[in-house]
C-alpha positions, 0 to 999 in steps of 0.5 A, a space after each residue: 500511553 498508547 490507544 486504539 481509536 475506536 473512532 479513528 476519524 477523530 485523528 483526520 486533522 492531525 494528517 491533514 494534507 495527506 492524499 496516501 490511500 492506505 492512510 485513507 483507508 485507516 481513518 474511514 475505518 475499512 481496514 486497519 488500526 489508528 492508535 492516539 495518545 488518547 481516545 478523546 481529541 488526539 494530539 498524536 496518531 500512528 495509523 498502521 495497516 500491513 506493512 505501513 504506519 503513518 505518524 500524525 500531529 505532535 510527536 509522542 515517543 509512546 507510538 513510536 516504540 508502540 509495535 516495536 516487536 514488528 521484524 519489518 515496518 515502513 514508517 512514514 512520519 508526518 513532519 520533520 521532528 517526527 522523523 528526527 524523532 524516529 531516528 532517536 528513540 529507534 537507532 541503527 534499527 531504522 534507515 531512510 529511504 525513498 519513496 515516490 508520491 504519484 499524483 492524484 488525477 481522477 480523469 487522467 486515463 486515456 482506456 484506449 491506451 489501457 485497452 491496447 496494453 492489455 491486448 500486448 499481453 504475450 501469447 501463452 500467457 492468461 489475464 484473470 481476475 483474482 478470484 478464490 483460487 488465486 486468492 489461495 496461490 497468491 498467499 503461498 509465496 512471498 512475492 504474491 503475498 501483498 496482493 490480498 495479505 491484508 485482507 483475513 479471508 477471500 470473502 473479506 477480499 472479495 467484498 472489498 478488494 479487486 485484483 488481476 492475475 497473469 497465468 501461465 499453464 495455471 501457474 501464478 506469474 505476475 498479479 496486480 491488486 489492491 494492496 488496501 480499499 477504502 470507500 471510493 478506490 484502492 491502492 494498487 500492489 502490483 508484482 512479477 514472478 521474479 523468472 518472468 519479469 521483463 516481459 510486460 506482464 505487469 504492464 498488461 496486467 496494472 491496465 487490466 485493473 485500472 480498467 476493472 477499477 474505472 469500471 466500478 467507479 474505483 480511483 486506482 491509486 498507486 505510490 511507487 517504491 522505485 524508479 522502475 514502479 514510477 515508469 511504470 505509471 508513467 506507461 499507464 498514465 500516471 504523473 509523477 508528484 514528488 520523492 518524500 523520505 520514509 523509515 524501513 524499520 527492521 526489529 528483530 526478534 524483540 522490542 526496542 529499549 526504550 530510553 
């Protein structure tokens, strides 16, 4: 049987080795829920927060199938057998696919370059820092959504998340913010109004943050979900680290049968 972990560091040695802020975020208990086979010395964990899980320690079927009910969920499994495990117990329900680990460098950027790729910004456009108002817009469409989702209200957003916006006559076209915090960094969201895209307003605006973060004395970590994000970071001066296999789970309407 499944249970929260009121004290959710007790699950840090069953992730051992995983840099993913968003896990981070979890074991420090800023955000998100860490789940155990039991409360006392866990030898298995799912950490869970926005569209995010990640499996830990020995692989349990009862974490798996826990929040089957979910329509959509990335699934990152901590081994191998924890991956053929979720294929088992979850079927056709889940696809592999990849993502790209970006490397960790603390002293990797150069503000000079940041500071001339927020300059690059076209001329009509706006670079803003996510306050209350663009807090509510980024919540009325889905591509925005991520960039403050996780946080329940601007005051929760505002203490612990860092975000910045591209305006146009004060609509919302691009953003780049903090998909989750954890004490010492962020982990960087960042999306184009899809009629906007290809103009480096993501690439303006992604400098503008990591500035804002180096600033605050934040590690502005980024994990790409394509090619085009791996470019990206590589623009801003990230280095690529390693492709690793994750599970898109889609759910549906109601739980999985568990066998």
């Amino acid at each position: 049987m499944a249970v929260k972990l009121f004290r959710p560091e007790r699950a840090e040695r069953l992730f051992a080795g995983c840099t993913d802020t968003t896990l981070i975020s979890c074991l420090q208990g800023v955000m998100g829920e860490v789940y155990g086979d039991r409360e006392e010395d866990p030898e298995s964990a799912r950490a869970v927060l926005g569209d995010f899980s990640f499996f830990g320690g020995k692989p349990a079927e009862e974490l798996v199938f826990l929040l089957s009910e979910l329509e959509f969920h990335i699934l990152v499994p901590g081994s191998g057998a924890w991956g053929r495990l979720i294929e088992s117990c979850l079927g056709e329900r889940v696809k592999p696919v990849l993502r790209y680990a970006i490397k960790k460098e603390p002293e990797v950027f150069d503000r000079e370059l940041l500071l001339k790729a927020v300059s690059s910004l076209p001329d009509g456009y706006e670079l803003k820092p996510i306050d209350e108002k663009l807090y509510d817009q980024c919540l009325e469409e889905k591509w925005s959504r991520d960039f403050v989702g996780n946080y329940p209200d601007y005051d929760t957003y505002r203490r612990l998340g860092l975000g910045m916006a591209v305006v146009k006559d004060g609509e919302l076209v691009a953003g780049t913010s903090s998909y989750s915090s954890y004490s010492g960094g962020i982990e960087i969201e960042v999306g184009t109004r899809e009629a906007y895209r290809r103009r480096g307003l993501a690439y303006a605006c992604s400098a503008g943050l990591i500035l804002a973060c180096l600033e605050r004395g934040l590690y502005p970590g980024w994990d790409a979900q394509n090619l085009w994000s791996v470019g990206l970071a590589g623009k801003l001066g990230y280095h690529f680290d390693r492709e690793y296999v994750v599970y898109e789970y889609y759910g549906g309407k109601g739980p999985v049968t568990e066998k």
